[in-house]
C-alpha positions as CSV (number, residue, x, y, z in Angstrom):
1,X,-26.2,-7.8,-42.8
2,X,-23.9,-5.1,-42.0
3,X,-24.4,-5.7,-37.9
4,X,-23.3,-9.4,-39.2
5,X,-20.0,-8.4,-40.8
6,X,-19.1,-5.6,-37.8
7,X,-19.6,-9.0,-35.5
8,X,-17.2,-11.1,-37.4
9,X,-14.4,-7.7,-37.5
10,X,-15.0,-7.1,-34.1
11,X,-14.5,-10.9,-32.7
12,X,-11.4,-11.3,-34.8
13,X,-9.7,-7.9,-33.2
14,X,-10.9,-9.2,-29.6
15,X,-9.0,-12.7,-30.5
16,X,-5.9,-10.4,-31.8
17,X,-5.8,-8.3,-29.0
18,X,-6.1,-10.9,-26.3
19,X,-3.6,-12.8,-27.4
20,X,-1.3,-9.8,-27.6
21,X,-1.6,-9.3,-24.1
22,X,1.0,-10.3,-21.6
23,X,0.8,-13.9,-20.0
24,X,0.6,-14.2,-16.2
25,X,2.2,-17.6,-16.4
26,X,1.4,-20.4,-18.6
27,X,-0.7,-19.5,-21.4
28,X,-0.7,-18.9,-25.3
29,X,1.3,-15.5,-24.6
30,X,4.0,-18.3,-23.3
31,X,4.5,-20.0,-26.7
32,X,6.1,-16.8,-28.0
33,X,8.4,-16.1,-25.4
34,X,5.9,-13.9,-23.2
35,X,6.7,-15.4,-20.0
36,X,10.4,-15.0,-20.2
37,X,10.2,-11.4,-19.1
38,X,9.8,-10.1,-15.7
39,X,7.8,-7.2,-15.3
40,X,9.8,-4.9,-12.7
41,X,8.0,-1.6,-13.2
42,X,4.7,-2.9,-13.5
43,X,2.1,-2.2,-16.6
44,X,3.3,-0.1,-19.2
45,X,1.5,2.9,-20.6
46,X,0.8,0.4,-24.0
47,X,-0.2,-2.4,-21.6
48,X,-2.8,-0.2,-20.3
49,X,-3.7,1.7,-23.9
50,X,-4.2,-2.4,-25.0
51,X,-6.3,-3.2,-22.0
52,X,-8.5,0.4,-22.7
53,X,-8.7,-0.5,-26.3
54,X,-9.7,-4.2,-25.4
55,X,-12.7,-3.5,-23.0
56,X,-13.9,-1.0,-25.6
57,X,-13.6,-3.5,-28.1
58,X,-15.5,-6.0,-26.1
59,X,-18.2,-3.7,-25.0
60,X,-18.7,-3.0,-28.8
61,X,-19.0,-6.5,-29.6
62,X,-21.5,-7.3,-26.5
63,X,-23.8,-4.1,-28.2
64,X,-23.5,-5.4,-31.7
65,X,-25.0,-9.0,-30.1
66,X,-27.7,-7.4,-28.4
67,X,-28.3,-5.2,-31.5
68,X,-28.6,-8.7,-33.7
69,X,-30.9,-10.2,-31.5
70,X,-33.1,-7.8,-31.2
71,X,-33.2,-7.7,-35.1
72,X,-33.6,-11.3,-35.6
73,X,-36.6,-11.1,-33.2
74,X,-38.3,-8.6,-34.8
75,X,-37.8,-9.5,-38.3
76,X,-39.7,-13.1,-37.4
């Protein structure tokens, strides 16, 4: 049960922090005026940070599947 509510947690952070990162053109990020700035200096320290935190959000959420399966198969 509680693998069950840290995979419902962790997939709606991944959805919020994909869609906080910054568009490369045409995209969701777009709608909200993401594509309107050029990026001279290239990624930002918080662009990176949100890309770190992202992968170790998604590599937590990959685990937690593999960790549910693996219950599910030996509880039937």
């Amino acid at each position: 049960m509680g693998f069950s509510i840290a995979l419902i947690v962790f997939s709606l952070l991944l959805m919020l922090l994909v869609l906080m990162h910054k568009g490369k053109g045409g995209g969701l990020s777009d709608m909200f005026g993401g594509g309107m700035q050029s990026s001279v200096g290239g990624s930002s320290v918080a662009e990176r940070n949100l890309d770190r935190i992202t992968v170790v959000l998604g590599l937590l959420w990959f685990a937690c599947i593999i960790v549910l399966g693996i219950l599910m198969k030996v509880n039937n």
